[in-house]
NULUMKOL-294058 format. One line per 5 residues: number of its first residue (from 1); for each residue x, y, z of C-alpha. Coordinates in steps of 0.001 Angstrom, whole numbers, padded with zeros to 6 digits. Layout:
NUM> X:Y:Z; ...
***
This chain:
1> 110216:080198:133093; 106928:081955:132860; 106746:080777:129106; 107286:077560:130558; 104454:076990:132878
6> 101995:078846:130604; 102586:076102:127960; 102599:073735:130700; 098870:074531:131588; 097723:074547:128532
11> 099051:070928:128228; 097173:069516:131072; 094315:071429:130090; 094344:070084:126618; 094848:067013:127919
16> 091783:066583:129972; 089535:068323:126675; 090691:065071:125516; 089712:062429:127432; 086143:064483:127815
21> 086085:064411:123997; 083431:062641:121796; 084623:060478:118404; 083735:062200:115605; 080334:060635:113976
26> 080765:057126:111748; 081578:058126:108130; 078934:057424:105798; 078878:054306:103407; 079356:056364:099977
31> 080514:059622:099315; 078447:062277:097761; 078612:063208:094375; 079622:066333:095275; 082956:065385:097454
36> 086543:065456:096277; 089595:064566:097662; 092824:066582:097620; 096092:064727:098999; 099353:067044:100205
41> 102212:066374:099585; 102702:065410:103073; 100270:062489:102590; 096812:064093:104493; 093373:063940:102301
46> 091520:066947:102408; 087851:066790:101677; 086536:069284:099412; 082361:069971:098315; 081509:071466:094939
51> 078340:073492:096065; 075301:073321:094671; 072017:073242:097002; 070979:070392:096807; 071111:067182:094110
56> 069075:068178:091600; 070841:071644:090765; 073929:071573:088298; 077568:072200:089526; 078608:076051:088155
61> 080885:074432:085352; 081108:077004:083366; 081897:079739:086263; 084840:081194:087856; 085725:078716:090693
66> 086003:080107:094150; 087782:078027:096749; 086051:078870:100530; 087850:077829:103730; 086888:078643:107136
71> 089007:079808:110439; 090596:077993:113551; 088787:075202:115115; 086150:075420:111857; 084664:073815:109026
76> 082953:074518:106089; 079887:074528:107721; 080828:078298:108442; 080316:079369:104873; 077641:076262:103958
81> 074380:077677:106303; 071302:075247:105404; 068968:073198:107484; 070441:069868:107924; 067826:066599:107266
86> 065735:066361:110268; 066482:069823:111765; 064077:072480:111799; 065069:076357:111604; 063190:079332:111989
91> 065289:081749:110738; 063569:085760:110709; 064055:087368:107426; 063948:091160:106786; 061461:092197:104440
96> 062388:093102:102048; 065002:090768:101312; 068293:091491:099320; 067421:091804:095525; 069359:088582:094673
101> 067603:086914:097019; 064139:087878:096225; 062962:085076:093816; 065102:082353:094945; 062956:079039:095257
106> 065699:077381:097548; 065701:080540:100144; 062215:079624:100035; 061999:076468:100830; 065412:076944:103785
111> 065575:080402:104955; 068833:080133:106529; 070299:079799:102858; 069595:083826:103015; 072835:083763:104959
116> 075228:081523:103415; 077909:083050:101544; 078420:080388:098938; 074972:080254:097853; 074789:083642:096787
121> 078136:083039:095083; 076509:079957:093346; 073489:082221:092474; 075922:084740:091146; 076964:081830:088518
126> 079721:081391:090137; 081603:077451:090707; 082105:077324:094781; 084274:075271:096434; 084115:074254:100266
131> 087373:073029:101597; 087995:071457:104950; 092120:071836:106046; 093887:069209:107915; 091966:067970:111416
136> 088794:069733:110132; 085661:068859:108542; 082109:066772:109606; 081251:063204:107835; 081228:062294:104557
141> 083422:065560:104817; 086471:064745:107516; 090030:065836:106536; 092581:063803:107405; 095633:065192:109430
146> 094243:065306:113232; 096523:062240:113982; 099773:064239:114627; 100080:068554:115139; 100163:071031:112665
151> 099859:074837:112554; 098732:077137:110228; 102106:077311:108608; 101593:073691:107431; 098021:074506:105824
156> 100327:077373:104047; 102789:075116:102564; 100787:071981:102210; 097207:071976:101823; 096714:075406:100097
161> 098846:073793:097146; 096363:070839:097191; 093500:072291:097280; 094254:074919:094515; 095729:071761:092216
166> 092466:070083:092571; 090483:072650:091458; 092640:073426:088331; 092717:069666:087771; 088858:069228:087254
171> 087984:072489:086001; 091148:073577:084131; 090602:077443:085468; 092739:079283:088141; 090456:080137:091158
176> 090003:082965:093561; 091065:082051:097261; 088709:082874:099471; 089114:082534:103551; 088241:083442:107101
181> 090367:084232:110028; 093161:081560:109877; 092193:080461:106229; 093400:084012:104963; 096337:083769:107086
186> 097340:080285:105641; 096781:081969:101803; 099390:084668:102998; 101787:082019:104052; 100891:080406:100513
191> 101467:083621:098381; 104278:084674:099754; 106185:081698:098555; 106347:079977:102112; 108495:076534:102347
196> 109928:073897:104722; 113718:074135:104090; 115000:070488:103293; 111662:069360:104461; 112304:070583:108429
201> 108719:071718:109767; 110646:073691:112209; 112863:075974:109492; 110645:078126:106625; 111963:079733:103942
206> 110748:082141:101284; 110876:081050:097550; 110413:084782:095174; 110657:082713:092142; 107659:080253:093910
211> 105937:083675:095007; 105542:085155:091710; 104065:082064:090072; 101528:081375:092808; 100503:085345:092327
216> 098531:085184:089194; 101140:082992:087223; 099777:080009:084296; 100943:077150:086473; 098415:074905:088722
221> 099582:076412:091969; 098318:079776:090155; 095816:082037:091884; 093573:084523:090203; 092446:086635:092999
226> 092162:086481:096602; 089474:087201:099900; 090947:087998:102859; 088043:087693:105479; 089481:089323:108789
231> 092295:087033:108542; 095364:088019:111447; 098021:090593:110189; 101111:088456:111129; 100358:084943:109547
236> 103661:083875:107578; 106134:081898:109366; 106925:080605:112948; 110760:081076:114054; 111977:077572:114844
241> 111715:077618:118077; 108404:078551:118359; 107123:075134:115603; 109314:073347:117109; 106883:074093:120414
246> 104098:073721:118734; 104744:070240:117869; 104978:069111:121919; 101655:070352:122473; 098854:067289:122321
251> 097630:066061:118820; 093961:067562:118700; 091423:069054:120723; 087778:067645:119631; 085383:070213:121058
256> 082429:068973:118483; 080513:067725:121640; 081101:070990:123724; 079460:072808:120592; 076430:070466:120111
261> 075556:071256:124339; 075436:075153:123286; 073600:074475:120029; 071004:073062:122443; 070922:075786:124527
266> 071472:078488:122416; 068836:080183:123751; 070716:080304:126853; 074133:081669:124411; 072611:084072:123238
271> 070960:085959:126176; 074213:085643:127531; 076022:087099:124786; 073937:089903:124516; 073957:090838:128272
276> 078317:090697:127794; 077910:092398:124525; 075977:095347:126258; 078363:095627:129188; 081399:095781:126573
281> 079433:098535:124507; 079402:100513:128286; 083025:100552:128036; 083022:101684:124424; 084985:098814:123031
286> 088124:098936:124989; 090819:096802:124812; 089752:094172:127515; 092711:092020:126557; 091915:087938:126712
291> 088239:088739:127206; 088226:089933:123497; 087507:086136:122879; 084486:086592:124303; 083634:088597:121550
296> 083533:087105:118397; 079949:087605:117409; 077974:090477:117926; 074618:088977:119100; 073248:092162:117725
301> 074049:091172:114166; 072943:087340:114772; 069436:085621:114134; 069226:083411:117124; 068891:080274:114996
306> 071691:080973:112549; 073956:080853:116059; 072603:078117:117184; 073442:076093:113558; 076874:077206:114055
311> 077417:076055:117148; 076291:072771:116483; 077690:072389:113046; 080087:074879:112301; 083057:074136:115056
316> 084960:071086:114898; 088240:071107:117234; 091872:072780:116643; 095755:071138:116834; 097678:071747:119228
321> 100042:072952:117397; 098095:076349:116858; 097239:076477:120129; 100953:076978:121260; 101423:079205:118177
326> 097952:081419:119104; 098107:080946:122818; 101945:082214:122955; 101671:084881:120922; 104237:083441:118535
331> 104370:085486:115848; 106718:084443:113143; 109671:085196:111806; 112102:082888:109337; 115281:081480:109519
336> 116159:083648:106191; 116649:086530:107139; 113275:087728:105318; 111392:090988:106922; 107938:090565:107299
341> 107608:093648:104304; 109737:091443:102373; 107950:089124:102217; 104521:091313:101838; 105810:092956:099104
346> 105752:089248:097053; 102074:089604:097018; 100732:090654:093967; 097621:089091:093749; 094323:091586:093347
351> 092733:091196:096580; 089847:092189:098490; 090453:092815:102126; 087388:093128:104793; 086887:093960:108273
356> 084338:093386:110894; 083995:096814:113037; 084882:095950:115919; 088480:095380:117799; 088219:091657:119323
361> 090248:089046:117965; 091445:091297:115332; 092170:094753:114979; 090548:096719:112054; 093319:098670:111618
366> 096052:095923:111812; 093999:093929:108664; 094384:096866:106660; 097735:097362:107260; 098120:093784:105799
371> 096581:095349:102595; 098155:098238:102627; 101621:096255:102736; 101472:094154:099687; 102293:095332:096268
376> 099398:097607:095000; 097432:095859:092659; 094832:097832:090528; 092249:095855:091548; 092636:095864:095122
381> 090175:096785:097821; 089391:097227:101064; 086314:097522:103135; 085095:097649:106497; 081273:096433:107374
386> 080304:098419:110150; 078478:096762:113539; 079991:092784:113149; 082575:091093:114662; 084932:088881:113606
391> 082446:085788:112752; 079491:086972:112528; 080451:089108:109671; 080346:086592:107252; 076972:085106:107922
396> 075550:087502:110002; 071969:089687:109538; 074163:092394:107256; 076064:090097:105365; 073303:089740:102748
401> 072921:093687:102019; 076530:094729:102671; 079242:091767:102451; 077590:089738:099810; 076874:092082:097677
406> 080237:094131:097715; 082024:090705:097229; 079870:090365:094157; 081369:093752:092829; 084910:092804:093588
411> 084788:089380:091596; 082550:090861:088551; 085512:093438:088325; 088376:090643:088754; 086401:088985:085197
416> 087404:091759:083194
***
């Protein structure tokens, strides 16, 4: 009964997000040169950007692609930090700066480029690739998919395939998965062979055979190596109960205009995070339950306008359909009888596993255990970048010095 109600609320409250909600912006007339389109095999277009900074530079042709895809309720603008036209950002850089960064001409002309994880990539010579899943994504770059629920499981078994296809189809070269949050929990779903049985969104079932060729195999679904950003130890599956929840739950939650209000005021944010980061270092990171939430950046680790960019580009809205699976603490199991080391054990991939220091909406020690569970690879890793939190540790004052650079290591290493 309590289950009952607690879903119930989050109905109604979903509900009225909605009719507060904005329309996402007009698309524009033409796409970019730089936008592709991947289509699951459910029907949904996915809009992908091949990174360069801006349209004068070449595409990485010749490079290892690497496919980047952000967390819940994200886009691509997580990874992608610039100056949008007709913004201004005064971003404080350390002096000195990282070496790689040092005689960059487009970190000089945007500073906030410092902190954007595919440019150093694409400085690195390598061919990034921004992908938006289902319901995500800000025009020319909208996916598709926000018209009906979906969880995390369906980015698993039907974009992930997409994506990766698309990528082998123009550039003929298996790439390395890289994701955040959620977008390493859908790659787990993806690598461990993950499927709809007889097509039922409520019933998954584990494929060894479909396993093995996605983990470094020679077909187009193949995958040569893999990121795990902080992603959630327990991502494969749903039992069918618990989809078959998720798909009462409203469509999708548009919170793009509730974003833009603290981008304005991020001023006000941030002195506010700070102040609740402080009284949560008093307590010496306890376990303060829901009010971990609170705590996905550490302001500490933040320049005030690289916040403020993400919360007025980087957040787009979330399904439903995660909501019930996130909210409910639904988390998985298959109607196959599979073991959640079972299915673990399928993953053979080299991977590189990293953790933000700090226990909020993941635990530190739970993410390893995820890496410590697959099948030892001899080029696995793991690392854990001290003082971040779950978001900010991607593009947040350290990430230039310690994640960048470390991620650099870990792919140059993967070449050989």
């Amino acid at each position: 009964m309590g289950k009952k109600i607690y879903l119930s609320i989050v109905i109604l409250l979903s509900l009225f997000l909605l009719l507060i909600s904005v329309a996402p912006a007009v698309a524009s007339e033409t796409a970019p040169s730089d936008k592709y389109t991947a289509i699951t095999e459910d029907g949904v277009e996915l809009a992908m950007k091949r990174y360069r900074p801006d349209e004068k530079a070449s595409f990485r042709k010749n490079g290892q692609p690497v496919i980047l895809i952000p967390g819940m309720a994200c886009n691509f603008n997580f990874f992608d930090v610039h100056t949008p036209p007709g913004k201004t950002y005064d971003p404080q850089l350390p002096s000195p700066l990282a070496s790689w960064a040092r005689r960059d001409p487009y970190i000089k002309q945007d500073p906030m480029r410092y902190y954007s994880l595919p440019h150093y990539l694409w400085l690195q010579g390598y061919d990034v690739w921004l992908a938006n899943y289902r319901g995500q994504g800000r025009e020319p770059y909208m996916s598709a998919g926000a018209d009906k629920p979906y969880t995390a499981t369906d980015c698993g078994i039907y974009d992930l395939p997409a994506l990766i296809e698309k990528v082998y189809e123009v550039t003929n070269k298996h790439p390395v998965w890289g994701g955040h949050s959620m977008g390493a929990a859908m790659a787990y779903i993806y690598l461990e062979g993950a499927t709809y049985e007889d097509g039922d969104r409520t019933r998954v079932v584990f494929d060894p055979a479909l396993a093995q060729e996605r983990n470094g195999g020679s077909s187009k679904q193949s995958l040569k190596g893999f990121i795990d950003l902080d992603g959630p130890p327990l991502a494969a599956g749903g039992t069918s109960d618990n989809l078959a929840d998720a798909s009462s739950l409203p469509v999708y939650l548009d919170i793009r205009w509730l974003t833009a209000i603290a981008g304005d005021w991020s001023w006000l944010t941030y002195s506010g995070l700070q102040l609740l980061w402080s009284f949560y270092a008093m307590l010496g990171y306890p376990d303060l339950g829901v009010l971990n939430a609170i705590f996905l950046m550490n302001p500490n680790n933040l320049d005030p306008d690289v916040m403020a960019y993400m919360a007025a580009y980087g957040a787009d809205g979330i399904s439903g359909g995660i909501i019930a699976l996130f909210m409910g603490n639904m988390q998985g199991g298959t109607t196959d009888g599979d073991s959640h080391a079972d299915r673990f054990a399928r993953i053979t991939l080299p991977a590189l596993v990293v953790a933000d220091g700090t226990l909020d909406l993941t635990d530190p020690e739970e993410v390893y255990g995820v890496y410590a569970s697959k099948t030892r690879n001899p080029r696995d890793a793991f690392i854990k970048i001290p003082n971040t939190a779950h978001t900010d540790l991607v593009f947040g004052l350290s990430a230039p010095t310690l994640l960048y650079p470390e991620i650099g290591k870990w792919l140059r290493k993967l070449r050989k």
